[in-house]
DRENPA-3360 file (N, C-alpha, C; in nm, 2 decimals, always signed):
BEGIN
1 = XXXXXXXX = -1.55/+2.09/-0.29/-1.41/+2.07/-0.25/-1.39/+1.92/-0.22 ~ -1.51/+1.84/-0.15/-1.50/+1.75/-0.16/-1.51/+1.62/-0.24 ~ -1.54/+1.67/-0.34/-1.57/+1.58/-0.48/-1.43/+1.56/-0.49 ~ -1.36/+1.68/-0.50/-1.25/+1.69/-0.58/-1.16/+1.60/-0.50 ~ -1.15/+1.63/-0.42/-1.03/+1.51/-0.29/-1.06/+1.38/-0.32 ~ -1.23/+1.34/-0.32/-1.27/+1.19/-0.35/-1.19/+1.14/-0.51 ~ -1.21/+1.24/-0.59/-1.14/+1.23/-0.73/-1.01/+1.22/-0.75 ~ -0.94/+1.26/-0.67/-0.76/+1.26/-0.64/-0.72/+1.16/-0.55;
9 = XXXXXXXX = -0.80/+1.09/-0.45/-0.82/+0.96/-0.39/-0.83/+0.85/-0.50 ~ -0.97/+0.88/-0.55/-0.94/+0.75/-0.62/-0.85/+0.74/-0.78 ~ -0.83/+0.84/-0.79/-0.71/+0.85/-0.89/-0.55/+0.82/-0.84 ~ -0.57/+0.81/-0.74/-0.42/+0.77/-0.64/-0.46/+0.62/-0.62 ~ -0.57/+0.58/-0.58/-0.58/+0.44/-0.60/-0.57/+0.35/-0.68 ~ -0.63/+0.43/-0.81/-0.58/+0.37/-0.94/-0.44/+0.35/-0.98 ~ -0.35/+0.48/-0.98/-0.26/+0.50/-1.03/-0.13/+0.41/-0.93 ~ -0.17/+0.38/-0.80/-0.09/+0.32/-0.71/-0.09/+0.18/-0.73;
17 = XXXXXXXX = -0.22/+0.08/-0.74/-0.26/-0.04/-0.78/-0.16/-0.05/-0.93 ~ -0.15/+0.02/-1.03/-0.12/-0.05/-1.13/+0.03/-0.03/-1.12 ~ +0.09/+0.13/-1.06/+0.22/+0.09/-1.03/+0.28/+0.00/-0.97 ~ +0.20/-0.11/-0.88/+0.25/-0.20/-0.80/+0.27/-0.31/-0.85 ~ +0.17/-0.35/-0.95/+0.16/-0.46/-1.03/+0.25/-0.47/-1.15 ~ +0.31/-0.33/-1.23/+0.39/-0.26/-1.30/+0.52/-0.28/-1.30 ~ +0.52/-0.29/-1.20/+0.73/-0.25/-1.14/+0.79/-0.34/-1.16 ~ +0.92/-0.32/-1.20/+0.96/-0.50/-1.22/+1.07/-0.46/-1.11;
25 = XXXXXXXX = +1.04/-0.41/-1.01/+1.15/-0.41/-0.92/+1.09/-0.45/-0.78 ~ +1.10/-0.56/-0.68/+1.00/-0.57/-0.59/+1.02/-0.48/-0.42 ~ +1.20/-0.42/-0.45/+1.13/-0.37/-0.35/+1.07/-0.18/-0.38 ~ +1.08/-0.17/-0.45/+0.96/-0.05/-0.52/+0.81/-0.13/-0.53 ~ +0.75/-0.21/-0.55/+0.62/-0.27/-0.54/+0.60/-0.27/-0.38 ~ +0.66/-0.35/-0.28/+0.65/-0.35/-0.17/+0.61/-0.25/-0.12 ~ +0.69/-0.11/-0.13/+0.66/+0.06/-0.08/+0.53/+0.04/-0.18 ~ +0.50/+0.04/-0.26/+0.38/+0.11/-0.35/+0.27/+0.01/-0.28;
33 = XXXXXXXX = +0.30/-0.12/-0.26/+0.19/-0.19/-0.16/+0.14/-0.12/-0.08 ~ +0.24/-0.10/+0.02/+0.20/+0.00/+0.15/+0.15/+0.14/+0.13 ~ +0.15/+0.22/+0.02/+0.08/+0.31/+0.00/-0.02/+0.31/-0.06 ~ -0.05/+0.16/-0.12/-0.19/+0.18/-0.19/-0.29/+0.12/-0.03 ~ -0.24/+0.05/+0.00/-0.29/+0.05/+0.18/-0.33/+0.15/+0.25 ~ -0.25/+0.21/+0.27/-0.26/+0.35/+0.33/-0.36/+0.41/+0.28 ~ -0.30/+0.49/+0.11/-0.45/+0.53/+0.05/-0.60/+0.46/+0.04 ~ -0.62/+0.35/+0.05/-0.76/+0.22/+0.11/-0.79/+0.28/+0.23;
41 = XXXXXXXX = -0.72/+0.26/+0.33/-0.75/+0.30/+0.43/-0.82/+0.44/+0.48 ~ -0.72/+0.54/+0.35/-0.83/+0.69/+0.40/-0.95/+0.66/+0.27 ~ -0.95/+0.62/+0.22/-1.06/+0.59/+0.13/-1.20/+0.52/+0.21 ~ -1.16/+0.43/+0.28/-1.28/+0.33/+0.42/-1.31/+0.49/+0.49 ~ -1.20/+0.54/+0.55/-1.27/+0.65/+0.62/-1.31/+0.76/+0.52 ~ -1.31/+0.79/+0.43/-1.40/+0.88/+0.39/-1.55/+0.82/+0.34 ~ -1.53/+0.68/+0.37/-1.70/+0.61/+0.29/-1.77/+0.57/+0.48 ~ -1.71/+0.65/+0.59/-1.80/+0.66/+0.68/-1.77/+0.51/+0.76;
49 = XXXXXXXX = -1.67/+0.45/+0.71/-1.66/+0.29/+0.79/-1.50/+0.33/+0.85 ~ -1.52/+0.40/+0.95/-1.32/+0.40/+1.00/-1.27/+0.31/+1.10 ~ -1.39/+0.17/+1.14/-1.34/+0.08/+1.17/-1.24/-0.02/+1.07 ~ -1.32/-0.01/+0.92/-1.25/-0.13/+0.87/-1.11/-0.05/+0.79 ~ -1.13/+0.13/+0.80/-1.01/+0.21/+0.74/-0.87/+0.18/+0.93 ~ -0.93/+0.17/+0.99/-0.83/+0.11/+1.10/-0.78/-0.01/+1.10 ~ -0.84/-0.11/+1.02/-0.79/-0.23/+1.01/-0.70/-0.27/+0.91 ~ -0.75/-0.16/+0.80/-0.65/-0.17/+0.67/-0.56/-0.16/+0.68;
57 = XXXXXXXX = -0.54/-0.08/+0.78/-0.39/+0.06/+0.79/-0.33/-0.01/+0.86 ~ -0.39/-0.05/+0.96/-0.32/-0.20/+1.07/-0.27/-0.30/+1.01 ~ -0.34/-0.42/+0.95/-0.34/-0.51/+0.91/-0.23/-0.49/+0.76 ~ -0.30/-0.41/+0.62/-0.36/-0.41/+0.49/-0.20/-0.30/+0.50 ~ -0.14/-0.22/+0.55/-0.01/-0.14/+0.49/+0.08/-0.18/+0.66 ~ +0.02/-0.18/+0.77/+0.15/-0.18/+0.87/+0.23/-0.34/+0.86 ~ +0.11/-0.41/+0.92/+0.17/-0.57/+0.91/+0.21/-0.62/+0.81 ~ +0.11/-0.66/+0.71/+0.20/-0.71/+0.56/+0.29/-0.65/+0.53;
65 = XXXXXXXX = +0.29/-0.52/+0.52/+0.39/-0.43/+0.47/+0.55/-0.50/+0.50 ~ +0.52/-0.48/+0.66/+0.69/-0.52/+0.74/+0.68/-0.61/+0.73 ~ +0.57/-0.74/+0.70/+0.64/-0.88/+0.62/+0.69/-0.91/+0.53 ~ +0.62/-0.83/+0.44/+0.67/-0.86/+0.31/+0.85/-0.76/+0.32 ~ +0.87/-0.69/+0.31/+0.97/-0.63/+0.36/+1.10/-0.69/+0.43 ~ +1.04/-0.75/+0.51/+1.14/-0.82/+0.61/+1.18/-0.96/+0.52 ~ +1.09/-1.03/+0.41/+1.10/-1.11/+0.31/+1.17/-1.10/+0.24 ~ +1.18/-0.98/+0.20/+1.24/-0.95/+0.09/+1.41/-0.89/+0.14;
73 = XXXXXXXX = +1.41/-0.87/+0.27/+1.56/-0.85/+0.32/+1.59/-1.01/+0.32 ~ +1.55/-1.11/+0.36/+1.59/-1.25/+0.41/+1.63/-1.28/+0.23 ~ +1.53/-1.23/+0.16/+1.61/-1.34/-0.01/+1.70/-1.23/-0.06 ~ +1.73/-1.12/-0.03/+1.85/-1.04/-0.07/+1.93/-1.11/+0.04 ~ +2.00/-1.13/+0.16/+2.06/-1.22/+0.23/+2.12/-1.36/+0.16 ~ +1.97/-1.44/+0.14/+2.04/-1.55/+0.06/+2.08/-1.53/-0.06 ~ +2.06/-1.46/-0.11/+2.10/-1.38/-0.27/+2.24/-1.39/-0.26 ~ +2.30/-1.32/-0.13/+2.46/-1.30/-0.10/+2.41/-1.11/-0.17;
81 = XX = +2.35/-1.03/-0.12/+2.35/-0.93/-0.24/+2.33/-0.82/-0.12 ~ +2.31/-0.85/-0.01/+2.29/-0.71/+0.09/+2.40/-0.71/+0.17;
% end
């Protein structure tokens, strides 16, 4: 059962990574950022390291996340578009 999770993990990693790089829309990349983060992070904790799966989730989907985010509200702003 657990192969299978690890297999649907890294199949979510894959499939999240290329949708991000994919999208020509950035704030759908931004969200898919933060979920390929998120999914990293349970990936560190299932490889037995839940320090650096704490730092990802921290750093790697919460912090960039809401910068990049909050970026991307300020150039829709100057856009005139929000």
């Amino acid at each position: 059962m657990t192969f299978v999770f690890d297999l649907l993990l890294a199949l979510s990693l894959l499939w999240s990574a290329w949708r991000t790089l994919a999208t020509p829309r950035l704030d759908r990349a931004i969200v898919l950022f933060i979920i390929f983060g998120l999914l990293m992070s349970l990936a560190w904790a299932r490889l037995a390291a839940p320090d650096i799966g704490l730092a990802e989730a921290a750093i790697g989907a919460g912090l960039t996340g809401a910068l990049l985010l909050d970026a991307y509200g300020v150039l829709l702003r100057r856009r005139g578009t929000a």
